[in-house]
NUFITI-961505 format. One record per residue: x, y, z of N, C-alpha, C in turn. Coordinates in steps of 0.001 Angstrom, whole numbers, plus 500000, padded with zeros to 6 digits. Atoms other than C-alpha are relative to their C-alpha. Layout:
BEGIN
XYZXYZXYZ ...
% end
This chain:
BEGIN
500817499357501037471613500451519267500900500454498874 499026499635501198472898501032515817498980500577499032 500462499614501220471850502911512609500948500333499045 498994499797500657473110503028509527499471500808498268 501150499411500982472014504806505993501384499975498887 498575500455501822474059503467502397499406501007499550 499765499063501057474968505867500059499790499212498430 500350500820500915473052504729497111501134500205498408 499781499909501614474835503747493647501766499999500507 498792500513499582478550502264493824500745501216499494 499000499209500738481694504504493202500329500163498780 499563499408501732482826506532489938500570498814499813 498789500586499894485980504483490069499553498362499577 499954501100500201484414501330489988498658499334499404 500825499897500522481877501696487183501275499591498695 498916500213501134483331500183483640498772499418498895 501582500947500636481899498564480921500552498258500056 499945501389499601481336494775480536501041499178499554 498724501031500981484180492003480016500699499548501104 499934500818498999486271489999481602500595500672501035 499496499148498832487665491066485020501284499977499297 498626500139499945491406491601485643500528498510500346 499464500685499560493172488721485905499181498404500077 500862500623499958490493486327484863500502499174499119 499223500942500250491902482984483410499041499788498574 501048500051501381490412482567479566500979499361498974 498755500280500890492171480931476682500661500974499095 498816499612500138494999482244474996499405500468498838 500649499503500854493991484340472393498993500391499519 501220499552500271490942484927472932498932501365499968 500025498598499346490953488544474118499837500759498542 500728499152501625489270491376471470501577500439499919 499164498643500439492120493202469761501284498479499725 499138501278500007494562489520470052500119499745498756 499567500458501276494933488908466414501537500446499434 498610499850500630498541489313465182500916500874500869 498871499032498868499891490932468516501434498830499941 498783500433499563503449490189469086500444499395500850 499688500463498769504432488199472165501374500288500306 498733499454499259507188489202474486500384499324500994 499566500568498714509475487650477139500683500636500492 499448499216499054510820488651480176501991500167499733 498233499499499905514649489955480614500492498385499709 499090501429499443516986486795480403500613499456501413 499616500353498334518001487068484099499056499737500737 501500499969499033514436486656485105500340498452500380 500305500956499538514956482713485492501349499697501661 499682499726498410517638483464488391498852499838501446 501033499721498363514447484804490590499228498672500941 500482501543499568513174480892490717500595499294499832 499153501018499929515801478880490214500451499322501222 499991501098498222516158478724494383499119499378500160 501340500408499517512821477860494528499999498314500503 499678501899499772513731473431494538500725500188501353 498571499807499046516731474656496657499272500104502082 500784499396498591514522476638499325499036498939500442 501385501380499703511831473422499367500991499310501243 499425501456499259514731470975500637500800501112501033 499288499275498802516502473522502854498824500176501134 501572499911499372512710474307504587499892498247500651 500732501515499510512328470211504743501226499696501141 499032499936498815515803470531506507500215500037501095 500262499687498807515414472328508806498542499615501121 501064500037499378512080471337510021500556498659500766 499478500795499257513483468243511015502152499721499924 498504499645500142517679468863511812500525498812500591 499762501233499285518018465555513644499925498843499263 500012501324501123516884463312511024500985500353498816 499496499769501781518521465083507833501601499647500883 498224500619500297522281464979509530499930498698500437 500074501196500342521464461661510110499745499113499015 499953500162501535520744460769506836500836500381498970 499362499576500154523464462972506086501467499253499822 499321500577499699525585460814507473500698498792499594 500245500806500613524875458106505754500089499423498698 499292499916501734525928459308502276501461499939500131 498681500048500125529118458865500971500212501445499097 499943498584500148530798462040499811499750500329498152 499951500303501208530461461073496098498298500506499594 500782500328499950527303460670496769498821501477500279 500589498364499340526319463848498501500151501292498772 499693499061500351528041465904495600499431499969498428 500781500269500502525971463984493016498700500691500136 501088499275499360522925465021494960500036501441500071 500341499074500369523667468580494626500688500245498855 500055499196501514524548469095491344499215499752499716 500957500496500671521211467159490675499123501605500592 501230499243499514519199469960492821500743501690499126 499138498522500705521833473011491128499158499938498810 500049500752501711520888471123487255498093500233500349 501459499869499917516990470990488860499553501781499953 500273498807499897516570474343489928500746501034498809 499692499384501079518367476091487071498902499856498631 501200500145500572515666474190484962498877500505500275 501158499411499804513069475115486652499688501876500121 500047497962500467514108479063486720499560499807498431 499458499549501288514736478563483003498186499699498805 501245500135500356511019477066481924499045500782500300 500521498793498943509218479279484157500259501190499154 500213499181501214510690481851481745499942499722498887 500371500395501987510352480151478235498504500157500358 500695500229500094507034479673479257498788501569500430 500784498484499508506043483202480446499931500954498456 499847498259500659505097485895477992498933501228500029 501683498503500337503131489392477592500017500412498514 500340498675501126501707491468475206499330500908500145 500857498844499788499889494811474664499379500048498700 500935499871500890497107494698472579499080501246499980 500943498889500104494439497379471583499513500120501768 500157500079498845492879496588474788500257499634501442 499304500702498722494757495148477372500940499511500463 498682500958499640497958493596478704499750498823500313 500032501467500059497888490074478265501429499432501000 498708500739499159500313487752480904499675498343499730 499832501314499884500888484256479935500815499015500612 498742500319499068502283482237482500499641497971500341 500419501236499460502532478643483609500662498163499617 499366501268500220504437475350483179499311498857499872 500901501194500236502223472466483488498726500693500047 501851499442499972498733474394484206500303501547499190 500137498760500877498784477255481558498902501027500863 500860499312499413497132480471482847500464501439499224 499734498448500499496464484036480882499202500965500550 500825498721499385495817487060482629499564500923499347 500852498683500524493531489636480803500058501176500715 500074498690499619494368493243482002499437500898499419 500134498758500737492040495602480592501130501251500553 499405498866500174493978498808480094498813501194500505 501431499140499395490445501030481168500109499724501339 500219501068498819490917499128484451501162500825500897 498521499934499245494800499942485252499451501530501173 499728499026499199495134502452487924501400501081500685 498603500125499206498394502343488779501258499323499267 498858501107500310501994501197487277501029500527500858 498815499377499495504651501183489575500925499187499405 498750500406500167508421500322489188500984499122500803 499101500129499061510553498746491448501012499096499670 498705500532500569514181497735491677500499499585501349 499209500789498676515485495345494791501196500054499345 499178500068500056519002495596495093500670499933498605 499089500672501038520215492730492941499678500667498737 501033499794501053517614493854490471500591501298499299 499119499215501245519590497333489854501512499720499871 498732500479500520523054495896489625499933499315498283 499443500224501727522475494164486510499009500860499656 500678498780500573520042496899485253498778499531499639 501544500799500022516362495150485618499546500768500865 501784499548499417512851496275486504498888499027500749 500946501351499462510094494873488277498704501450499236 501407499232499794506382496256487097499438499657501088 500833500564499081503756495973489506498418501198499806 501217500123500227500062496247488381498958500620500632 501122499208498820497510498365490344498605499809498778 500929499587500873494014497341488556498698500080501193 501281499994499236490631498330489954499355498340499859 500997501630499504488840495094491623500575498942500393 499300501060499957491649493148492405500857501087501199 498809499239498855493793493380495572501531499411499856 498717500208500093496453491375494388500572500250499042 499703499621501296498579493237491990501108498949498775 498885500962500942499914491116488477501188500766499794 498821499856500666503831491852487711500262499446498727 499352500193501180505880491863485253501925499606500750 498435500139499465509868490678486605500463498810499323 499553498685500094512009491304485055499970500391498563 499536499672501615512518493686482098501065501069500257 499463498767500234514932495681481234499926501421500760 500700498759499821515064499156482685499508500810499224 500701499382501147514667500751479748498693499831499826 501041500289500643512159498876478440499179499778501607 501077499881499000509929498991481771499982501325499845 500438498645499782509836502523481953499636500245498403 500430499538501336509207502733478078498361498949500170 500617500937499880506794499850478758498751501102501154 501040499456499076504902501828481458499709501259499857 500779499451500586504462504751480047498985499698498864 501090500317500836502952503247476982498721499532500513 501654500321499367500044501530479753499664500982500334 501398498873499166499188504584481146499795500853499218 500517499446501522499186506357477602498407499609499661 501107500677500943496686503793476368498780499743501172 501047499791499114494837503774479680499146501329500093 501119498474499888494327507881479470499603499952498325 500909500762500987492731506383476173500514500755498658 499213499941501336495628507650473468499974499140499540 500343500367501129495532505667470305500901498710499949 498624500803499337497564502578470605501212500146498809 498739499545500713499502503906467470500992500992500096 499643498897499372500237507103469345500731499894501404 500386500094498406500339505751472649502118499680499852 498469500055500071504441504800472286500602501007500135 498843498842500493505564508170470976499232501019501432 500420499356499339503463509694473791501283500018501332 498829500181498978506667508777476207499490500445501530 500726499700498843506655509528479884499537501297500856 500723498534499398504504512409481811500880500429500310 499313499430499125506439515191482952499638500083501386 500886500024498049506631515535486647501162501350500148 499807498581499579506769518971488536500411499517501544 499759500085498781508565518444491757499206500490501441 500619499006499432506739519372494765500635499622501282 499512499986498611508581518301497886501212498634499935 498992500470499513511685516604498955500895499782501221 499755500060498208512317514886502305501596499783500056 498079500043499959516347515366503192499845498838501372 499949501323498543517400512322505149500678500491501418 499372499422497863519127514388508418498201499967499929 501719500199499000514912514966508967499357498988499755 500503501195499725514276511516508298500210499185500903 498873500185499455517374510540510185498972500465501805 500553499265498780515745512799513381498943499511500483 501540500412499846511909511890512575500075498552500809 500295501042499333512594508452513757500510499882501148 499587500386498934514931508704516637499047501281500717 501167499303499403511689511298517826498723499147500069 501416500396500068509450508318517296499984499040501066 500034501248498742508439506145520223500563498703499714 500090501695500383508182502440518512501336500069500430 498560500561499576511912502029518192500467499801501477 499512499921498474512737502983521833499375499224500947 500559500997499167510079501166523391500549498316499678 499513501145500936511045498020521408501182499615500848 498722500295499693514425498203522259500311500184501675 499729499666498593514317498889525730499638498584500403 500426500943499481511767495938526155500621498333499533 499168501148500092514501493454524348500753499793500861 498994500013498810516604494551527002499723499708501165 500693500370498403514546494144530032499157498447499745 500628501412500221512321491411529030501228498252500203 499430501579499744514823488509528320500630500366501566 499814500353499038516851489335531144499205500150501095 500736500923499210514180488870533588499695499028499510 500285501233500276513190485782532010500952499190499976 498946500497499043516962484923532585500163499584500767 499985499871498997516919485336535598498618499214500910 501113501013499579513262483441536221500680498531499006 499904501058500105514244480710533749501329499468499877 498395500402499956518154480488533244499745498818498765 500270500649501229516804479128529851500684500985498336 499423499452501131519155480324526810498986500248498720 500838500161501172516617479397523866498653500851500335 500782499562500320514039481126525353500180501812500603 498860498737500288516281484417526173499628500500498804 499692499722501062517085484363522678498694500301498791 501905500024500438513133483634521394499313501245500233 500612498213499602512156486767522848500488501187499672 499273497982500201514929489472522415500006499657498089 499997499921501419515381488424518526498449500696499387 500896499045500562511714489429517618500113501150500777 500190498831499322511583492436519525501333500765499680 498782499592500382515273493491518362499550499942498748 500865499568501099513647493072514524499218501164500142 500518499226500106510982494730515369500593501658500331 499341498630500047513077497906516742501307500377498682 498893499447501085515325497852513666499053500209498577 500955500053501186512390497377511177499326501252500415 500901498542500115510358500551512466501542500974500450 498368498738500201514247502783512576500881499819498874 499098499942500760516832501523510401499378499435498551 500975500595501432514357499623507875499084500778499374 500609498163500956512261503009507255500704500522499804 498802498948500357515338504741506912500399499419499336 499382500715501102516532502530504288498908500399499098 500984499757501040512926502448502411499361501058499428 500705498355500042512085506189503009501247500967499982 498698499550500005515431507208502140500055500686498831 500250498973501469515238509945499289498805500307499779 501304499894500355511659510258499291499539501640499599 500725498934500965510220512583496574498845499919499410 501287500336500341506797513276495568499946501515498924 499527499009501300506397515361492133498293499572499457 501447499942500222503062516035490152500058499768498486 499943500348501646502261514678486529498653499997499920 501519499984500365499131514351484415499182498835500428 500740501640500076498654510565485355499912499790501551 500114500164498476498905511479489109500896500278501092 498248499847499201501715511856492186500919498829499696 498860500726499947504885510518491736501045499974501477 499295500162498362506572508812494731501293499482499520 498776500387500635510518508121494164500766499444501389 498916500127498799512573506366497369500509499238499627 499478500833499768514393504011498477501493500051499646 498737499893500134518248503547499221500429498671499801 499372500780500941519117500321498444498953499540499155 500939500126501645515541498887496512499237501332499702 500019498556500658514642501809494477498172499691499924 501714499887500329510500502210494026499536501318499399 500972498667500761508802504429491782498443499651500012 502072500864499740504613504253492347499246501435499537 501186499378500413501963506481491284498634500106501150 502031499953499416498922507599493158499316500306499226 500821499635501283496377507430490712499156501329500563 500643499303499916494271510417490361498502499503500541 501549499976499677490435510479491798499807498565501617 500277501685498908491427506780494139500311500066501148 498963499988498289492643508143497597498544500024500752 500710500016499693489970507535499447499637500853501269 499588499540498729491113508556503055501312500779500414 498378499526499712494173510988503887500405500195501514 499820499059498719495745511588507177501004500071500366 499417498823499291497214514046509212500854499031501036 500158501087498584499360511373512035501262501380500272 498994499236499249501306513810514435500329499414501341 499432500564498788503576511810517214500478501074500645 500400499583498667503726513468520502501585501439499956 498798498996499840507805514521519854500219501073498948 499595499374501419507246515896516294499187501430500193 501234498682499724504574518577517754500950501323500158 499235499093499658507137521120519016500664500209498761 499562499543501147509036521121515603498815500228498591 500910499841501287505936520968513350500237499533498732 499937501587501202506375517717511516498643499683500342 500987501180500047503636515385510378500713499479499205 500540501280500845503338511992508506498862500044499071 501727500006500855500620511881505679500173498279499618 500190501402500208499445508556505144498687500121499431 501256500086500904496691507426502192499079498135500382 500602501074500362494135504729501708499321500163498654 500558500062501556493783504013497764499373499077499687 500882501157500170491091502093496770500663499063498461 499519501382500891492535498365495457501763500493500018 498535499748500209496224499724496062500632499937501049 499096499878498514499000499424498290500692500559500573 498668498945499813500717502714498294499022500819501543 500296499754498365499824503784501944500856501063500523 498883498928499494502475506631502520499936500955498844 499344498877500937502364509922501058501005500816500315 499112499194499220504514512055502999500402499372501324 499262500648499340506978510035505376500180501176501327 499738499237499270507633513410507204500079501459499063 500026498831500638507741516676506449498959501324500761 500949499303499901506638520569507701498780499943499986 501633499875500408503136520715508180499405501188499380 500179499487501203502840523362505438500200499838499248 499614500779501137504748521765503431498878498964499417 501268501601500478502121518267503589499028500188499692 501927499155500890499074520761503130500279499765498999 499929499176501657500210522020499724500165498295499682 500355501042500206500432518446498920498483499166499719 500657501097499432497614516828500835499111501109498095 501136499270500481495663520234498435500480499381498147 500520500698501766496938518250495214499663499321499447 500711501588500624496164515129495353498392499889500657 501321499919499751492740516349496815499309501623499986 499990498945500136491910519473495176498791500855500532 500962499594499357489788522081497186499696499614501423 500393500860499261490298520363499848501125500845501476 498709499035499148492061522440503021499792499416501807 499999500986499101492934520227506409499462501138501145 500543499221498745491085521806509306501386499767501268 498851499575498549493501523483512234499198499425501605 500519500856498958493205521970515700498920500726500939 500798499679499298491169524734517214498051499610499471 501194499937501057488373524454514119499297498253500713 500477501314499384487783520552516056499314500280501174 500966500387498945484911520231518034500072498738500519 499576500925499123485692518032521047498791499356500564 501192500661499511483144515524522525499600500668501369 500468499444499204480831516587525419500772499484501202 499291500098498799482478516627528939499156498787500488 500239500610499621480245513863529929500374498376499209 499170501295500854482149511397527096501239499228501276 498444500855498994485095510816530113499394499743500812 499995501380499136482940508436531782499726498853499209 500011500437500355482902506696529200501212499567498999 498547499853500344486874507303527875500478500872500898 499110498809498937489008508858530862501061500070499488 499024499726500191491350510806529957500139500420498452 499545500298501955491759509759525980498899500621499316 501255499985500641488381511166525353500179501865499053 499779498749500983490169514675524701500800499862498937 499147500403501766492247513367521836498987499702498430 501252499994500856488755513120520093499646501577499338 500579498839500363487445515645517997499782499916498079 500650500087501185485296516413514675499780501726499378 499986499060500524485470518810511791499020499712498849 500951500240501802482749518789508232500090501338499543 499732498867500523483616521286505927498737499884498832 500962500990500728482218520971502847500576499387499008 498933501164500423484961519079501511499580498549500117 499475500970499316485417516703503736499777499868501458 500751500749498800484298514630506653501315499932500934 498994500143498783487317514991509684500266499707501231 499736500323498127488216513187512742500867499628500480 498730500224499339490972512921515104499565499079501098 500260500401499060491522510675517584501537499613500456 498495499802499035494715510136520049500171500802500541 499825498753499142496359511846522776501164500085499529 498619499871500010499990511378522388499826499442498213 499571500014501565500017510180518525498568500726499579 501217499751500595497472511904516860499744500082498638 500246500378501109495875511050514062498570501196498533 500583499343500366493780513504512114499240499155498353 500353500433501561491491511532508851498830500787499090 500760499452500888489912513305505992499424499065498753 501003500833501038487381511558503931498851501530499065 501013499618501064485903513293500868498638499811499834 501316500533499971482576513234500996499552499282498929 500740500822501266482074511822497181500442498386500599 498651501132500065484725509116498765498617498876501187 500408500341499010481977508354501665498274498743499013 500933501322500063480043504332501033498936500397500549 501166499954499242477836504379503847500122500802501585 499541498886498554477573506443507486498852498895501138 500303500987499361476757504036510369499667500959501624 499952499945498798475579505142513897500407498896501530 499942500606499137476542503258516756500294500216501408 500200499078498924475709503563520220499965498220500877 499702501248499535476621500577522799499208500740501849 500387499494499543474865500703526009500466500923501429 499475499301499486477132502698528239499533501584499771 500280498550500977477034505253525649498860500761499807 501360499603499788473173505176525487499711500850501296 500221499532498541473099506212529365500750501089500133 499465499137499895475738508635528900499168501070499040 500703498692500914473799510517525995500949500146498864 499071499028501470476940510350523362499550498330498990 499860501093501164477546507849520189500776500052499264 499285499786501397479808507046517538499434500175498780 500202499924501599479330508127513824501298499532499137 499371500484500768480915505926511508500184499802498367 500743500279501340481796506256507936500930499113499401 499595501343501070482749503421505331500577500664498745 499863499100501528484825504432502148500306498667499329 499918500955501057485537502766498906501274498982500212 498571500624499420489226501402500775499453498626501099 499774500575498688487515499087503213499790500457500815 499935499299498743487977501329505584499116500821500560 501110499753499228486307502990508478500483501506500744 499727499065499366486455506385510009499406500627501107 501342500077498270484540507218513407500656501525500708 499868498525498337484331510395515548498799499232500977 500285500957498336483834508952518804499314501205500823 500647499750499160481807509773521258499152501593499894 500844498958500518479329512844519859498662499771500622 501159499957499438476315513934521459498639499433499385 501068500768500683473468511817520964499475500246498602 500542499087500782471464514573519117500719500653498635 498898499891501418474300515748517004499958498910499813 499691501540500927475114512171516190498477499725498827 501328501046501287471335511323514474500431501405498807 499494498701500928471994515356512820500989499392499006 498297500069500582475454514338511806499602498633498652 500498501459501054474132510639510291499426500652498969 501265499521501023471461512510508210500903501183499179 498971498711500633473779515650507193500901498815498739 499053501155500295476646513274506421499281499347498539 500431500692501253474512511081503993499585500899499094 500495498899501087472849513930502007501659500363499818 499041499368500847476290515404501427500400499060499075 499314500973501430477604512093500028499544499957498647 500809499953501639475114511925497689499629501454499071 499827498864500219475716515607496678501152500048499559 498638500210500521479399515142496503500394498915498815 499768500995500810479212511789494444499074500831498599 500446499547501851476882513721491353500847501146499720 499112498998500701479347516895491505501253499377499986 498495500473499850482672514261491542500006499941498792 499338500512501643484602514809488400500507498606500237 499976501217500587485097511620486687501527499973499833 498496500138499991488416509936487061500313499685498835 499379499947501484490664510003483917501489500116500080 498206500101500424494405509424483151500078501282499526 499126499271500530496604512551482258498650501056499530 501485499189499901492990514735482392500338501392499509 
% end
């Protein structure tokens, strides 16, 4: 048995007026405001980033078959062989180097224009009303010689357009001017408007980043089970290749959730401006990102099992059409309030006693795990936890809340409980599990009237407000 009840009339956020989408392919000049704009090209080192690209084809065709190529290999004379790569050096240098003649932007009254394309021409239309989001980022190589990457956050699109590379300068002069002309300054103004100040509000020191992870399960399990796994399978198959097949992913994976968050979450600072939070990490690629104002759809609370005794959490977001997913890496859990209360103002995370736990007759239908459940509604925000040992705590805004779903499977029917499920503008889904029948239809019906209460009192999202 299921019920479900939509929240009529789509999100603030993704109300605009008419024209073409983001990223919608149109000819070249055809965009309002396009008359006598300037065109621009990328850095000069940008044709580096594709110049492997020929290189990586025939190395890929290589390896797929390693038996035929050094046999064919074999077969050249050395003259012959050294011909053959200066032809693929001379190819791929071309093909970096067109790839950028052939790329350019501009910023017009309305929009960031991207022209890109070698044999099939293609221009991307960015309204500027649209943007949500400009982040920064700098891989390695990228700050040695002193280059930028943009990266694009527009409402309606999940895959964000770049810009790589420009300048550092000129990206950060470059990205304040979009989010100038997005909080709808003048585009003659919008330059000298330079970039938002930002007010610091927290700063994770890497010894408690350093700590947070060797307190977190993944790694240890990981690494234990590279160690035990192959050698029993040693020992059953006395097979080297498939030894090695097994402990290599599972040896990744324990260095990618320890030493690979500790590289990416390495300085992490979050600071407050008019255009939204500012996120700053990374130890060797550098990232600067934005959470736009009004777009977080979902926040939560995740507290692992070892961090409880010191009074750490994790905050983690879901932004609708974005990919910034981490607000707080670690940090006091007073500290991540005063946070969670800026980028969702009015908004104050319910304490673990304030959670109402499902009825004692839910653990025949979850043994055990069924007390890691529990539900809070303020009048904020819609709250539910679920886990025993990681626990996860999610707050949904009620303006933020699509649709609210009942569902009741028939175990659940016989027991008397149900899930309530709600839908936000992210995709995503949030459920307090197992609630008493009766509360659950209450909760469905409550639930929807607030949304539609919260969505006519939601201030209207706006740049630098």
């Amino acid at each position: 048995m299921g019920g479900a009840v939509n929240i009529a009339g789509g999100p603030p956020e993704a109300e605009g007026r008419p024209g073409p989408g983001p990223g919608s392919e149109v000819e070249p000049g055809s965009g309002p405001g396009s008359e006598g704009v300037g065109e621009r090209r990328l850095h000069p080192v940008t044709p580096l980033r594709r110049a492997w690209a020929p290189i990586a084809i025939l190395v890929g065709w290589a390896f797929h078959d390693p038996d035929g190529t050094q046999r064919r290999l074999s077969e050249l004379t050395a003259v012959t062989l050294a011909l053959g790569a200066t032809a693929v050096v001379i190819g791929g240098a071309l093909y970096g180097f067109l790839s950028w003649w052939f790329t350019h932007f501009a910023v017009t009254d309305t929009e960031l224009r991207i022209r890109t394309g070698l044999l099939f021409r293609r221009t991307a239309h960015i309204r500027l009303d649209r943007l949500q989001a400009v982040d920064v980022t700098q891989p390695l190589a990228a700050r040695i010689v002193g280059v930028a990457k943009l990266k694009l956050d527009v409402v309606g699109t999940e895959k964000k357009d770049e810009l790589a590379y420009l300048d550092e300068k000129d990206a950060a002069a470059l990205r304040a001017e979009l989010l100038a002309r997005a909080a709808g300054f003048a585009p003659e103004t919008a330059r000298e408007v330079g970039e938002a100040p930002v007010r610091n509000l927290l700063h994770v020191q890497p010894r408690m980043l350093a700590v947070s992870l060797l307190l977190t399960g993944a790694p240890w399990v990981l690494l234990v089970a590279a160690l035990v796994v192959p050698t029993v399978l040693w020992l059953i198959t006395h097979n080297a290749w498939t030894v090695v097949a097994t402990a290599l992913p599972m040896l990744g994976g324990a260095f990618a959730s320890s030493v690979g968050r500790f590289v990416a979450e390495y300085d992490w600072r979050v600071g407050e401006s008019p255009d939204g939070l500012r996120i700053d990490h990374g130890l060797l690629d550098k990232a600067h990102e934005t959470v736009p104002p009004g777009r977080v759809q979902t926040v939560r609370v995740v507290e692992p099992l070892l961090w409880r005794r010191l009074g750490w959490v994790r905050v983690e977001l879901d932004v609708a059409g974005s990919a910034n997913g981490v607000l707080v890496p670690v940090a006091p859990r007073a500290h991540a309030e005063a946070v969670i209360e800026r980028i969702l103002p009015g908004v104050r995370v319910p304490a673990a006693d304030e959670l109402s736990l499902p009825p004692a007759r839910a653990a025949w239908c979850v043994p055990v795990w069924w007390h890691g459940y529990g539900l809070a509604v303020t009048d904020a925000v819609f709250a539910a936890r679920h886990g025993l040992l990681r626990r996860r705590l999610s707050l949904v805004p009620h303006a933020k809340v699509q649709s609210v779903r009942l569902v009741q499977g028939p175990w659940e029917r016989f027991k008397g409980v149900a899930d309530v499920k709600v839908d936000t503008g992210a995709n995503k889904t949030v459920t307090a599990r197992l609630r008493g029948a009766e509360e659950a239809v209450g909760l469905l019906q409550a639930q929807a009237e607030r949304s539609r209460t919260g969505r006519r009192e939601a201030r209207p999202d706006r740049w630098m407000a």
